[in-house]
GURO-979536 format. One record per residue (C-alpha): x, y, z; residue in one letter. Coordinates in steps of 0.1 Angstrom, whole numbers, plus 5000, padded with zeros to 4 digits. Layout:
BEGIN
XYZa/...
//
This chain:
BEGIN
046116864223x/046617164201x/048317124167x/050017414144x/048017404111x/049717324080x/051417584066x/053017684095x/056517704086x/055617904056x/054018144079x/056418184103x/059018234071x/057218534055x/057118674091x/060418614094x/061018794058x/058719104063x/061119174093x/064319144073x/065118864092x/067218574069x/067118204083x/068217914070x/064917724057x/065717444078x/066417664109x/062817794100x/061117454098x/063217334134x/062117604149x/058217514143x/059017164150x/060217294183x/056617544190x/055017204181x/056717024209x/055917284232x/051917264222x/052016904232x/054016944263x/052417204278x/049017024290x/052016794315x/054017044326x/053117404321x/055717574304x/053217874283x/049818044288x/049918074251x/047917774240x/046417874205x/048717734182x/049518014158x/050118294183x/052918074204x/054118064169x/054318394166x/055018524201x/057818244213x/059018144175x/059018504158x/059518714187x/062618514197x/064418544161x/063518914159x/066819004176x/069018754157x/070719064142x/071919194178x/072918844188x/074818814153x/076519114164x/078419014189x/081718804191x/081618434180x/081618244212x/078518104239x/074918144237x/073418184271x/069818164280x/069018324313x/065518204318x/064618004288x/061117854302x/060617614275x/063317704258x/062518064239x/064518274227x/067818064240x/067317744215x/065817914186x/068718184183x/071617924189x/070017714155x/069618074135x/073118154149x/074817844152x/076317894182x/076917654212x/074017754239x/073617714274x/070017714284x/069217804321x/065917774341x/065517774378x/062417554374x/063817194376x/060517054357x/060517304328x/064317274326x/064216884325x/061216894300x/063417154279x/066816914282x/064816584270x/063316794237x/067316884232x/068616494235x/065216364216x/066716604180x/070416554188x/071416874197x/073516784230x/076716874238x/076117184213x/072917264234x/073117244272x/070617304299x/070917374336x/067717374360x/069717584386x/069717934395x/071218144369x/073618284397x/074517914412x/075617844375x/077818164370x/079318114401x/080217724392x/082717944365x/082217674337x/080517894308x/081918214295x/079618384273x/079718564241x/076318694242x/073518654267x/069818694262x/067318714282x/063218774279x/061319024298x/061618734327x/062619054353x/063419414352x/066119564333x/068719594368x/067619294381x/068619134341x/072219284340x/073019144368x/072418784362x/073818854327x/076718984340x/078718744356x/078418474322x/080318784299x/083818784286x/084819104280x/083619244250x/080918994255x/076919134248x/073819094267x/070719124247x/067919234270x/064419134255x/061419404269x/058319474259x/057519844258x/060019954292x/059320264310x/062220534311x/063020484342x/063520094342x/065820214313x/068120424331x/068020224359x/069419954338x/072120164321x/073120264366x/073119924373x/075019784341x/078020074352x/077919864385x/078519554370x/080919654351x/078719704314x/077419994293x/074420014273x/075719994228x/071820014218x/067920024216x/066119904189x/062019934191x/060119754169x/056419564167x/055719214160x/054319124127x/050019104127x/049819194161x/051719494164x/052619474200x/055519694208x/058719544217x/062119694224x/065819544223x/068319674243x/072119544242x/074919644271x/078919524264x/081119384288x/083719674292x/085819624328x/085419464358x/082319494383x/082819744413x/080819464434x/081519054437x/079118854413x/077218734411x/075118774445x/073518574466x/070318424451x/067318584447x/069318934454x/069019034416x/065719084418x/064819124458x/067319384459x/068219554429x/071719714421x/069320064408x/
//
């Protein structure tokens, strides 16, 4: 089993600071504690392919806080995770932010894993987790979200949809992508006009001592769909609205 080294939360802290990025220092040190429980799960139940303990630091821990500011942006209200895996970016943004999360993964084993980490440092009610179908959950009309994030799990269309449905309106769906072609871009801001959301901003940026490219892109909740969500499951992605 793979350990983070000591130090870690320091390093993960002056990450944090060269980005501009201010968390709490015991936001910081939950957050590692959280990356150290996911190094000692994953040999069980395979919830990362990054094993070496400093880069799932950086590229689950840091990459996830990076867009703190665009989730700060948005209206005080629900966190929702659509496709947390083991639970990145969804549970380190609602301890930066404190808001109330729901974190959602359609694989039962990762999403079980993810829900018994949550009980194990007290953090349910405030943090929930569903192992069903992000689309089976919006349609159960029991969360209404503030802001909903998401990480490069699917195309930009295929993300505004599932996002959709969880938004009040007014509500903001932070899309996390790597380095997006422009066509996946405008097909995101067609389908976000079908769902009833427009595209408020892009913000590229590269993760500290690695440098890969990474881009941000935030839609608003602004009327009503022109279609009923959310679809059928599996649609989002088999069939996407652009």
């Amino acid at each position: 089993m793979k350990h983070l080294p000591a130090g870690a939360t320091e390093r993960l802290a002056a990450w944090l600071a060269e980005a501009a990025i201010d968390v709490e220092a015991s936001v910081v040190a939950a957050v590692v504690s959280h990356v150290e429980w996911l190094l000692a799960t994953n040999p069980t139940i395979n919830l990362t392919a990054v094993v070496e303990p400093l880069e799932a630091l950086r590229l689950h821990a840091l990459d996830s806080l990076l867009v703190l500011p665009e989730v700060n942006a948005a209206a005080d209200g629900l966190l929702v995770d659509v496709g947390t895996g083991g639970g990145f970016p969804g549970l380190p943004l609602a301890l930066a932010s404190g808001r109330q999360a729901l974190l959602v993964d359609s694989v039962a084993k990762k999403a079980d894993a993810v829900r018994r980490y949550v009980v194990s440092q007290n953090l349910e009610p405030w943090i929930l987790v569903s192992g069903e179908r992000s689309e089976a959950v919006a349609r159960e009309g029991k969360f209404a979200a503030a802001v909903v994030v998401a990480r490069a799990v699917a195309s930009l269309p295929s993300l505004v949809e599932l996002a959709a449905p969880f938004l009040v309106s007014g509500g903001r769906f932070v899309a996390m992508k790597g380095n997006p072609e422009p066509d996946e871009l405008l097909r995101g801001v067609r389908a976000a006009e079908t769902c009833g959301l427009v595209e408020r901003s892009r913000r590229e940026y590269e993760l500290p001592d690695g440098g890969e490219r990474r881009m941000v892109v935030t839609y608003e909740r602004t009327g009503a769909p022109r279609i009923a969500l959310p679809r059928r499951e599996g649609m989002a992605t088999k069939r996407p609205l652009a």
